[in-house]
C-alpha positions as CSV (number, residue, x, y, z in Angstrom):
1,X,107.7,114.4,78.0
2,X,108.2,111.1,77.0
3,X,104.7,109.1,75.8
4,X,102.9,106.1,77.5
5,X,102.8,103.3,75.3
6,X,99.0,102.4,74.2
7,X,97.5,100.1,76.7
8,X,94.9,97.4,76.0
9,X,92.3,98.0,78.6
10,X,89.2,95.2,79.4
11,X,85.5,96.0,79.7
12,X,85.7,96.1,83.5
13,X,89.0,97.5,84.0
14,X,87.4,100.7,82.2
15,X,84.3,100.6,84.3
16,X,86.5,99.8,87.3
17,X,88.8,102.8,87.0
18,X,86.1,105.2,85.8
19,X,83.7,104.8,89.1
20,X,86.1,107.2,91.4
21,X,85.5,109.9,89.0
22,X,82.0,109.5,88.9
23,X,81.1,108.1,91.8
24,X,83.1,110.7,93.7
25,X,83.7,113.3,91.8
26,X,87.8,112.6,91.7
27,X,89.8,114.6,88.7
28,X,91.1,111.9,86.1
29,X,94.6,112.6,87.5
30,X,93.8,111.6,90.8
31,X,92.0,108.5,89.7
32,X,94.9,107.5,87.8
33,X,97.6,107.3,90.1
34,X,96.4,103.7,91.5
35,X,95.8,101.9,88.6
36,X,98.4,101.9,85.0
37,X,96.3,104.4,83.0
38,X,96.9,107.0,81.4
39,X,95.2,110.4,82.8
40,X,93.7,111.2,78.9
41,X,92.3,107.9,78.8
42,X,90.1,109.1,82.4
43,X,89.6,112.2,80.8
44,X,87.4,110.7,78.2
45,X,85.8,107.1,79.8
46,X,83.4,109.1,81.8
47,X,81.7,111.0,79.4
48,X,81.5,107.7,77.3
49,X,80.2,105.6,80.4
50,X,77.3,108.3,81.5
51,X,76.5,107.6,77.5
52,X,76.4,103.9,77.8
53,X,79.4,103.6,75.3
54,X,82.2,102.8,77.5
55,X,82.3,99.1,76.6
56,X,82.3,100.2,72.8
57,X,85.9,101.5,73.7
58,X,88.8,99.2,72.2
59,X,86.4,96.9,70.3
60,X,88.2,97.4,67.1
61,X,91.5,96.7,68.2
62,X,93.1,93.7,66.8
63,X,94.7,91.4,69.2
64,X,98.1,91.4,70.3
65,X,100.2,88.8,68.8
66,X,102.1,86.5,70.7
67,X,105.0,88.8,68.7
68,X,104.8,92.4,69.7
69,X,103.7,91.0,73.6
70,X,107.5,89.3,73.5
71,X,108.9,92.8,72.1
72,X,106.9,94.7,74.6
73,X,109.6,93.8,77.5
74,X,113.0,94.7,75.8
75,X,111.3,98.2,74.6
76,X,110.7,99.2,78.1
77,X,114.0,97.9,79.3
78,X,115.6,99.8,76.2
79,X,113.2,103.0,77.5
80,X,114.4,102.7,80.9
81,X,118.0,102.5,80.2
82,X,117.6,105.2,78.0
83,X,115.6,107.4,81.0
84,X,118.5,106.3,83.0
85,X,121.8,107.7,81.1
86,X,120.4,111.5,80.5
87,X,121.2,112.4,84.3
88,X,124.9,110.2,83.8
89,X,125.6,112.4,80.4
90,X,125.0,116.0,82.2
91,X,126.8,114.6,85.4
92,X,129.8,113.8,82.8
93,X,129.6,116.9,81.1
94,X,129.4,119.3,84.5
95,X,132.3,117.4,85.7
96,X,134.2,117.8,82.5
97,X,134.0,121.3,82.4
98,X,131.8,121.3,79.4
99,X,127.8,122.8,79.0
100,X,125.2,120.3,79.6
101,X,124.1,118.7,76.5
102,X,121.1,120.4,74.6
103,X,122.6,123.8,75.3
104,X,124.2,126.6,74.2
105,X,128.1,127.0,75.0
C-alpha cells in the first residue's frame, strides 16, 4: 500500500472536514472521501477539536519552499507512472509465458 504524501492542512480546512464526523456521527473514512485527506488524519482531528486543540495542529511546520512546492508535481507524475507500469509488467510476463513478477516459478 503505497503512502499519501504529508499534506499541509489550514485552520479551517481541519475544522471544515472534521464537522461530518462530529456533527453527524460519520466514520473518518466516510468523511474523507470528499475532501484530499487522509482517513488517519480524521481519525485523530476530532478528539483534538472536542479538546479545543485542533488549531494547534501543524503550527510547527515550517513552510514550504518555493523548492519542494516545484518538486511536488514531477514526484506525483513519477508516482503515477510508476502505478501505471505494474499491471503492463504482469500483462508482459502472462503473455510471455513467464510467472508474474514477485513470485515464485
Amino acid at each position: 500500500m503505497e503512502r499519501m504524501p504529508r499534506a499541509v492542512y489550514t485552520k479551517g480546512f481541519r475544522a471544515e472536514a472534521v464537522a461530518p464526523v462530529l456533527r453527524d456521527g460519520q466514520s473518518a473514512l466516510m468523511a474523507a472521501k470528499p475532501p484530499p485527506v487522509s482517513e488517519k488524519a480524521l481519525e485523530h482531528w476530532p478528539g483534538l477539536a472536542k479538546e479545543g486543540q485542533l488549531a494547534a495542529v501543524g503550527a510547527n511546520r515550517s513552510p514550504v519552499t518555493g523548492r519542494e512546492a516545484g518538486l511536488s508535481r514531477p514526484r506525483e507524475e513519477l508516482s503515477g507512472t510508476e502505478r501505471g507500469r505494474g499491471p503492463l509488467k504482469k500483462a508482459a510476463a502472462y503473455f510471455a509465458g513467464e510467472p508474474p513478477p514477485g513470485t515464485r516459478p
